[in-house]
C-alpha positions in Angstrom: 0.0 0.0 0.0 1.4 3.2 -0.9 1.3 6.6 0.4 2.4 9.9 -0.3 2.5 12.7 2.5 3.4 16.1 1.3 4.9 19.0 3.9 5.8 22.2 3.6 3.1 24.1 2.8 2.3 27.6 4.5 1.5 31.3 4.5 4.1 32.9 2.7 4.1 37.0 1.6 4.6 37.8 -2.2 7.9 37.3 -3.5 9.2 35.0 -1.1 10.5 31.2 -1.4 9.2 27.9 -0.5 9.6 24.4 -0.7 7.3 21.7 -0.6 8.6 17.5 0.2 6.7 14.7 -0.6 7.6 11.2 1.1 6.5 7.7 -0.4 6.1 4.8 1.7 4.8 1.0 1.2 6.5 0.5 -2.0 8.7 -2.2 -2.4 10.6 -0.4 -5.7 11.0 3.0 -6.7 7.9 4.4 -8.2 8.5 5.2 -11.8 7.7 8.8 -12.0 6.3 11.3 -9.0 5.4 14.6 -9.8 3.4 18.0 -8.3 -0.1 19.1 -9.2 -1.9 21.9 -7.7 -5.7 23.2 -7.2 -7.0 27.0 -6.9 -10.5 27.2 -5.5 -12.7 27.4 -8.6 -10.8 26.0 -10.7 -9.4 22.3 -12.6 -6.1 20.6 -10.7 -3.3 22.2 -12.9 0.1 20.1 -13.5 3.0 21.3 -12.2 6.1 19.3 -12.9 7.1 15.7 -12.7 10.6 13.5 -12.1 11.2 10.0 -13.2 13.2 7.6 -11.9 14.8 6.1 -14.9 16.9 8.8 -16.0 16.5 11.3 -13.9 13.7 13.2 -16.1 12.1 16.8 -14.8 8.8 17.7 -16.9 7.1 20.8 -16.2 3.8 21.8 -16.9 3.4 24.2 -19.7 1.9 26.8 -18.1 4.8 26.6 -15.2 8.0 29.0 -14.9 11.4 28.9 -13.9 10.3 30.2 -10.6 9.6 26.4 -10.0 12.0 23.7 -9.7 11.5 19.9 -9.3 14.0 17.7 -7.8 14.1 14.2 -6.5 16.9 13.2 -4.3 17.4 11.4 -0.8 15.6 8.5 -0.2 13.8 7.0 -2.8 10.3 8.3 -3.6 11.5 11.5 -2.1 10.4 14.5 -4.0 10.4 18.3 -3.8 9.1 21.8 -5.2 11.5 24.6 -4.9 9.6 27.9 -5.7 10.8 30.9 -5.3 9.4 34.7 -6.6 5.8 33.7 -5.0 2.4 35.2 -6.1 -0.9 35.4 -5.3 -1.8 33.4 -8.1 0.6 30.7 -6.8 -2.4 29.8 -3.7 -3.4 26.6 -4.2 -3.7 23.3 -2.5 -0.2 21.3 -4.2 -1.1 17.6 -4.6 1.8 15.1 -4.6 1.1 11.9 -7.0 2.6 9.1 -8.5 2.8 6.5 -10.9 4.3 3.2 -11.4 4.8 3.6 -14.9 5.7 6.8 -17.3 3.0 7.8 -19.9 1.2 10.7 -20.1 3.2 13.0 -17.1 0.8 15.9 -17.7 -2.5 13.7 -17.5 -3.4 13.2 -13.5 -5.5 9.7 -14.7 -1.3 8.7 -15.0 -0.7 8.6 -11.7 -2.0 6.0 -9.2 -1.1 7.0 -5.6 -2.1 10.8 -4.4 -1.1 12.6 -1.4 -3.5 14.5 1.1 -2.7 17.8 0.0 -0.7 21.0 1.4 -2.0 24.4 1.4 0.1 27.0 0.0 -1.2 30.5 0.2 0.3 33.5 -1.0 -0.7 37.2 0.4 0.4 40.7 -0.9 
């Protein structure tokens, strides 16, 4: 049984930095590809980025900016989201999720395991 349990989230003033983990458990193999999704009241769950294990591969979401960065390091099924130059556009619950195999990174229906949630929210 898998889980995923994301941490980091917080209130955070415009302009500043943050970084959001997300921790796997109850796999017996490193999941094939973990990755970040987010969700603005009102609106759909948005990719964000995503990191495979074979090769190493980042994929970001093509509405995302270099003010994000994904990185998976540490333990295996370790991930996290460096952001930096925060808006108030960036509030949003971030969803960690992954998959045990790599297909369509950007489509959430990929990815079989979902975190909980962390609450990111941005004020000016």
């Amino acid at each position: 049984q898998v889980q995923l349990v994301e941490s980091g989230g917080q209130f955070v003033q415009a302009g500043g930095s943050l970084r959001l983990s997300c921790v796997g458990s109850g796999s017996a193999e490193p999941l094939a590809v973990m990755g970040w999704f987010r969700q603005a009241p009102g609106k759909e769950r948005e990719f964000v980025a995503s990191y495979t294990w074979r090769g190493g591969y980042p994929y970001y979401g093509e509405s995302m900016t270099d003010r994000f960065v994904i990185t998976r390091e540490g333990a295996p099924n370790t991930i996290y989201l460096q952001m930096r130059a925060l808006r108030a556009d960036d509030t949003a619950v971030y969803y960690c999720a992954a998959g045990t195999r790599v297909s369509n990174m950007g489509d959430q229906r990929s990815y079989a395991y979902w975190g909980q949630g962390t609450q990111v929210t941005v004020f000016s």
